[in-house]
C-alpha positions in Angstrom: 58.6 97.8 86.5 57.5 97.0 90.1 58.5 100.6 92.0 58.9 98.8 95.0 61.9 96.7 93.7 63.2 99.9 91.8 63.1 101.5 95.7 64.9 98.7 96.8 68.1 98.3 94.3 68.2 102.3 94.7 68.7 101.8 98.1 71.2 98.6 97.9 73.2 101.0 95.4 73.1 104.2 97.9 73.6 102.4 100.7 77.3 100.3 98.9 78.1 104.0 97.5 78.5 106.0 101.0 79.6 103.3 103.0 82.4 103.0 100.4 83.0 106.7 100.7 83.3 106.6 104.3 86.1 103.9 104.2 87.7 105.5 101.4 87.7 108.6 103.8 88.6 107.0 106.9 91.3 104.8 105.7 92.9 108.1 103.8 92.6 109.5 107.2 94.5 107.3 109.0 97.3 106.1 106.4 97.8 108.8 104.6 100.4 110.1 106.8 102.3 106.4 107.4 102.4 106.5 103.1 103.8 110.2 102.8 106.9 109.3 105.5 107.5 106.2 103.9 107.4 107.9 100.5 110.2 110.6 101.9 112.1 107.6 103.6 112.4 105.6 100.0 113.4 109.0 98.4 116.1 109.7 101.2 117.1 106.1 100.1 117.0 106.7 96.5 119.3 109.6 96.9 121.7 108.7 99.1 122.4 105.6 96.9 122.5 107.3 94.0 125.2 109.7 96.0 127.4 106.2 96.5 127.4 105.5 93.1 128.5 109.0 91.9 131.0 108.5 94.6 132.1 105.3 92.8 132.8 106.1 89.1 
Protein backbone atom coordinates (compact mmCIF):
# COMPACT_ATOMS: atom_id res chain seq x y z
CA UNK A 1 0.00 0.00 0.00
CA UNK A 2 1.10 3.53 -1.15
CA UNK A 3 2.48 5.15 2.43
CA UNK A 4 1.65 8.35 1.17
CA UNK A 5 -2.15 7.64 0.98
CA UNK A 6 -1.88 5.64 4.40
CA UNK A 7 -0.30 9.32 5.71
CA UNK A 8 -3.11 10.97 4.32
CA UNK A 9 -6.36 8.93 5.72
CA UNK A 10 -4.28 8.87 9.13
CA UNK A 11 -4.39 12.33 9.06
CA UNK A 12 -8.18 12.81 7.70
CA UNK A 13 -9.07 10.37 10.71
CA UNK A 14 -6.86 12.50 13.38
CA UNK A 15 -7.75 15.52 12.18
CA UNK A 16 -12.22 14.47 12.38
CA UNK A 17 -11.16 12.75 15.91
CA UNK A 18 -9.91 16.09 17.88
CA UNK A 19 -11.88 18.47 16.20
CA UNK A 20 -14.79 16.33 17.47
CA UNK A 21 -13.33 16.31 20.86
CA UNK A 22 -13.05 19.88 21.00
CA UNK A 23 -16.79 20.41 20.18
CA UNK A 24 -17.74 17.73 22.44
CA UNK A 25 -15.71 19.78 25.10
CA UNK A 26 -16.83 23.14 24.21
CA UNK A 27 -20.43 22.47 23.82
CA UNK A 28 -20.32 20.56 27.40
CA UNK A 29 -18.81 23.65 28.52
CA UNK A 30 -21.18 25.96 27.71
CA UNK A 31 -24.58 23.84 28.14
CA UNK A 32 -23.90 21.82 30.65
CA UNK A 33 -25.01 24.21 33.24
CA UNK A 34 -28.44 25.44 31.14
CA UNK A 35 -29.18 21.20 31.17
CA UNK A 36 -28.44 20.72 35.03
CA UNK A 37 -31.04 23.91 35.99
CA UNK A 38 -33.51 22.67 33.66
CA UNK A 39 -33.05 19.14 35.02
CA UNK A 40 -33.66 20.58 38.83
CA UNK A 41 -36.56 22.87 37.32
CA UNK A 42 -38.50 19.55 35.74
CA UNK A 43 -37.84 17.74 39.10
CA UNK A 44 -39.17 20.76 41.21
CA UNK A 45 -42.20 20.17 38.70
CA UNK A 46 -42.31 16.59 39.09
CA UNK A 47 -42.66 16.99 42.81
CA UNK A 48 -44.75 19.59 43.36
CA UNK A 49 -47.34 17.81 41.03
CA UNK A 50 -46.97 14.80 42.55
CA UNK A 51 -47.62 16.86 46.05
CA UNK A 52 -51.23 17.95 44.29
CA UNK A 53 -52.18 14.66 43.64
CA UNK A 54 -51.42 13.32 47.13
CA UNK A 55 -53.37 16.29 48.12
CA UNK A 56 -56.21 14.98 45.97
CA UNK A 57 -56.99 11.43 46.98
Amino acid sequence: MNADVFVLFFNAFLTTLISSGIVIWILRKKYLPVIKKLEEKSDQERASAKEAAEKQR
